[in-house]
N, C-alpha and C positions, 0 to 999 in steps of 0.2 A: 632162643626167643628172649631172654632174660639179657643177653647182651644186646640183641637189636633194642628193646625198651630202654636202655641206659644208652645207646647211642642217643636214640631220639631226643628226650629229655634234657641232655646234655646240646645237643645241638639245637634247641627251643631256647635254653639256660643264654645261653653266646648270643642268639639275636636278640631278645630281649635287653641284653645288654649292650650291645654295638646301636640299637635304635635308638636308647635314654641317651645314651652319648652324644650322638648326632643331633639328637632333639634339641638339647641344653649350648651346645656352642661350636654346633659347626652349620654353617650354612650350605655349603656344596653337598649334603646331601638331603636338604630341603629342597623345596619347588624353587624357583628362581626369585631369587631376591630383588624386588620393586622396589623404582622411586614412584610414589603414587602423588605428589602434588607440594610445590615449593614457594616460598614468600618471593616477590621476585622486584618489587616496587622497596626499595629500602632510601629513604631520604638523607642528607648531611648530620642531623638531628638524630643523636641516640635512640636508637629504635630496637626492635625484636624483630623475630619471625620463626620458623620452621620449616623444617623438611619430613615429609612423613614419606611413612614408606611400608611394604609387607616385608616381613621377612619368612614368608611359606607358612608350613605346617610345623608346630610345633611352638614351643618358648627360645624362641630363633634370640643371643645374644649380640646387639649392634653396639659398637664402639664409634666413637666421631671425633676427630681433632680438626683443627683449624690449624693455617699454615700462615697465620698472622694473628698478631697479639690480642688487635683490636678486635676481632669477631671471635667471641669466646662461645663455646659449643658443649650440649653435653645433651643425653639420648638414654629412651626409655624404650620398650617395648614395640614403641608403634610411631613414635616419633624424636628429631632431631632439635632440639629446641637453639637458639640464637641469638644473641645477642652483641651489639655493635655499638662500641664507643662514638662519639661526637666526630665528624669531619670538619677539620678547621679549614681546610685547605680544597681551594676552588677545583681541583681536580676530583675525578672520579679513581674509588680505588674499588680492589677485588681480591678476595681472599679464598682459597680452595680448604673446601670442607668435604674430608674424607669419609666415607661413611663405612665401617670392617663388617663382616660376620663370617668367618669361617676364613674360606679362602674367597668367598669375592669381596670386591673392593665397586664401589661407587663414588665418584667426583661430581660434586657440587657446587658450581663457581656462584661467589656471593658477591655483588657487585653496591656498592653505597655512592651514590650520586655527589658532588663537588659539593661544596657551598654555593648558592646563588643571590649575591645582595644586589639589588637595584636600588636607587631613589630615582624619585619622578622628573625633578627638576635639578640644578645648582644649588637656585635658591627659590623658596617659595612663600609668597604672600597672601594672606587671607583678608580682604576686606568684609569686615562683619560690621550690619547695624547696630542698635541699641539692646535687641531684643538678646536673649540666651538663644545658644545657636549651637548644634556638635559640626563638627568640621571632621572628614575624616580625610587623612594625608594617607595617600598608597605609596605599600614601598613592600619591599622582599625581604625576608633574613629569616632561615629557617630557626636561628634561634632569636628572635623576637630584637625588640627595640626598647632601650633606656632613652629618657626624657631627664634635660635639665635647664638650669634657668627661669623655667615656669613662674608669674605672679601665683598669688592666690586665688584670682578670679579664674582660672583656667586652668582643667585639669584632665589628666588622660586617662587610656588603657591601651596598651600595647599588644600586638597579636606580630605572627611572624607575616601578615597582610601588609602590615604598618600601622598607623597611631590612630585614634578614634581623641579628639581632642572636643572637652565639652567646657564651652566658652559662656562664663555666666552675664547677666543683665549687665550693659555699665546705666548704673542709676545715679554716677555723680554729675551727669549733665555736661562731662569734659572729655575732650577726646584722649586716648590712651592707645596706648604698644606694649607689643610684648616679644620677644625672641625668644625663640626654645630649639637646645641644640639637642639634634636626634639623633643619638648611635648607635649603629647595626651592631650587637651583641657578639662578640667575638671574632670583632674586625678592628679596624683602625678608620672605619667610612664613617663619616660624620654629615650633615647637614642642617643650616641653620633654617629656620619656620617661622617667620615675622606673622604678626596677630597685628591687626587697626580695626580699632571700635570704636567709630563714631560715625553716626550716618552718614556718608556723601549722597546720600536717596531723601525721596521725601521733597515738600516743599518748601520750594527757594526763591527770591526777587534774583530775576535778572535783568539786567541793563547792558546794552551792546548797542553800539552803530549799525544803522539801516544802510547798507550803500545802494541803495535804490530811492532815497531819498536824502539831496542835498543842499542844504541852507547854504545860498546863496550870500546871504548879507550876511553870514559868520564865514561860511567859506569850510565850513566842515560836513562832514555829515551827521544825518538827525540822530541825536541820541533818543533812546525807547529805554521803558523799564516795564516788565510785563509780571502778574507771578508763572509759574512754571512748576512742572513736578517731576524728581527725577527718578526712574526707575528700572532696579537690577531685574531681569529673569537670569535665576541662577541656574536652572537649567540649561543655557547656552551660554553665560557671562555677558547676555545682552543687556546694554545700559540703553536709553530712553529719555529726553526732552523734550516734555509736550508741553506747548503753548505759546511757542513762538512762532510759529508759522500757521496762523488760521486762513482757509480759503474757502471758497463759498462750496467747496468740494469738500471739505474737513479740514481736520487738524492733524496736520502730518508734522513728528515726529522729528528730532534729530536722533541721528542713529549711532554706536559705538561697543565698544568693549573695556569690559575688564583690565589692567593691567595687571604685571605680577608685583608690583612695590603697594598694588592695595587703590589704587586711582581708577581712572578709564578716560580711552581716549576716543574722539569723534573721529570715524574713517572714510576717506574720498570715496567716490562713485557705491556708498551706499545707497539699496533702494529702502527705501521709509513709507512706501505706500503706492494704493493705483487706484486709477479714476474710470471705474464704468468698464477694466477689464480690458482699457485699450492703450491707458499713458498710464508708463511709472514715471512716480516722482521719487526723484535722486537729488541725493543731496552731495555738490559737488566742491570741490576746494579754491575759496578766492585766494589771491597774491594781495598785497598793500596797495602795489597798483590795479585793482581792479580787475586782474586777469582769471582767467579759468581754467584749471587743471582737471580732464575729465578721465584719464585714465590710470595713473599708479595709484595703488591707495596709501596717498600723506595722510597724516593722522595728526588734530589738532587736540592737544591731552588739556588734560585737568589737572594743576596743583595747587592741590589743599593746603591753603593756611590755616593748622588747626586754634592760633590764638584767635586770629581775626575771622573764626571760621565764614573764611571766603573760599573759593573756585573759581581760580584764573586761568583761562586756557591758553597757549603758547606753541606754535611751531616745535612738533617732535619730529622735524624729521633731518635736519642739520643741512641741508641743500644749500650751497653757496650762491650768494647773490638771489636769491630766494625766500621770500618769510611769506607765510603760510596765516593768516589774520582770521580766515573764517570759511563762512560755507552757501554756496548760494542752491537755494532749493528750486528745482525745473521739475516740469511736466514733457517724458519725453518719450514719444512716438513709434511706431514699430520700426521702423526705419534707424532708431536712432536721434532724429530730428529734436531740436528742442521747440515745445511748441507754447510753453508759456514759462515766464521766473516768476513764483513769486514772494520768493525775498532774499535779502542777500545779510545774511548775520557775521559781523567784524567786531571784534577787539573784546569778546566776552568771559563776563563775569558774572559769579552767582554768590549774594549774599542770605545768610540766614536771616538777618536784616540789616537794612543800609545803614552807611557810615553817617554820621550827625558831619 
């Protein structure tokens, strides 16, 4: 009886002991060792994450290496903690994180995305009125955007979005440029971002030949000088000419857009307006000869003489044997059909005021 009692005991003594064991650093004879949940979005941009996991019943010990320098790794109880150096390089890499306890093993592929730099344009121009204005330039680069060149009147804040640029008052009454060169942060991509501040909006005298009315005893046609008012919607970079064309239906409009050097130019077979829901009127592109071009869209631009601040417009579209002088406004039909012009604007200019 006395040796059965000392078996026991002894045989109690061993399990006790082979269970502390297994408890503290071996997994295989835990429950099965989980991965319960992993960071799996990792961007070019130094970043973290983790890997958690159970490792059973007990104070289960997990070890973690990485099989690349850049994704450094190290693990506690309940989870695998991560960390990943900057990717400079437009490729996407992947680094295996082992995860140990006992005799099982767990593989962890950790993936970090390329670099992605865009810019929007080549090159890109902002025309801004007088007023203080923020201009925000969209562009890509997980690690953000340096700015240089800048005046004083113009200042930024960079995001890896692109540039948020806040463009103060010009209160010297003269027109002004600025260039600012923007580079994606650990790249060699550059782009240059021209700034013009000085109204081309707003009102203006304009003076231009009527070519639907021609002096005979001069043998040209009638010169007009109307005022007018020009106007951006920034929302679409639509520009606007009202006051030259008045008819007993309204005042319709010349129509155009923005350019990227900071101007805007007047476009063929724009519609400018409609009458009663049944005639658009379109504003279509004359030749020097009188002729009418009613379907590509030529585009008669605007250049700013900011000493003489005047606006001369000019055939932009380099057609040979072709010049492109103005714009004749019709009223026209569902069919197509023209059913009335009424006016024909050539050779125009807009003064802030006229020349003595």
């Amino acid at each position: 009886m006395i040796v059965t009692m000392k078996k026991y005991i002894l045989a109690m003594l061993l399990g006790c002991l082979f269970l502390a064991s297994c408890n503290e650093t071996d997994c295989s004879y835990l429950n099965e060792f989980k991965l319960v949940e992993s960071t799996t979005n990792y961007s070019a941009k130094a970043c973290s994450g983790y890997i958690l996991y159970d490792g059973g019943q007990g104070d289960a010990v997990v070890t973690a290496t990485s099989s690349e320098a850049w994704c450094k790794v190290s693990a506690d109880a309940s989870k695998v903690y991560i960390s990943l150096d900057d990717n400079y390089s437009i490729d996407s890499r992947t680094a295996m994180v082992t995860l140990t306890c006992g005799n099982q093993t767990k593989r962890v592929p950790v993936t970090q995305l390329g670099r992605v730099t865009e810019f929007s344009e080549d090159t890109i121009f902002y025309s801004c009125d007088n007023s203080a204005v923020g201009v925000d330039y969209k562009a890509r680069n997980p690690f953000s955007f340096e700015v240089s060149g800048l005046p004083d009147w113009i200042s930024y804040t960079a995001s890896e979005d692109g540039v948020h640029f806040d463009i103060a008052a010009n209160e010297t009454g003269e027109y002004r440029k600025a260039s600012a060169v923007v580079k994606a942060i650990n790249t060699d991509m550059v782009q240059t971002v021209n700034f013009v501040q000085y109204s081309l909006f707003g009102d203006w005298i304009a003076v231009y030949e009527d070519m639907m009315r021609y002096d005979e005893e001069k043998e040209e046609y009638v010169k007009d000088t109307l005022k007018v008012k020009v106007a951006l919607n920034r929302a679409d970079s639509l520009v606007t000419i009202t006051g030259l064309c008045n008819t007993p239906y309204g005042n319709f409009p010349l129509v155009g857009k923005l350019t990227k050097d900071g101007s805007y130019e007047l476009i063929n077979k724009s519609v400018v307006g409609n009458i009663k829901g049944v005639f658009n009127v379109v504003q279509y592109a004359l030749t020097s000869e009188g002729e009418i071009y009613t379907d590509a869209p030529y585009t008669y631009k605007c250049a700013f003489d900011a000493n003489k601040k005047t606006c001369i417009f000019y055939d932009n579209n380099g057609l040979k044997d072709v010049e492109f002088v103005g714009f004749l406004i019709s009223a026209i039909n569902s069919k197509g059909e023209d059913a009335a012009d009424f006016t024909a604007i050539s050779n125009l200019k807009l003064y802030k005021s006229l020349p003595k």
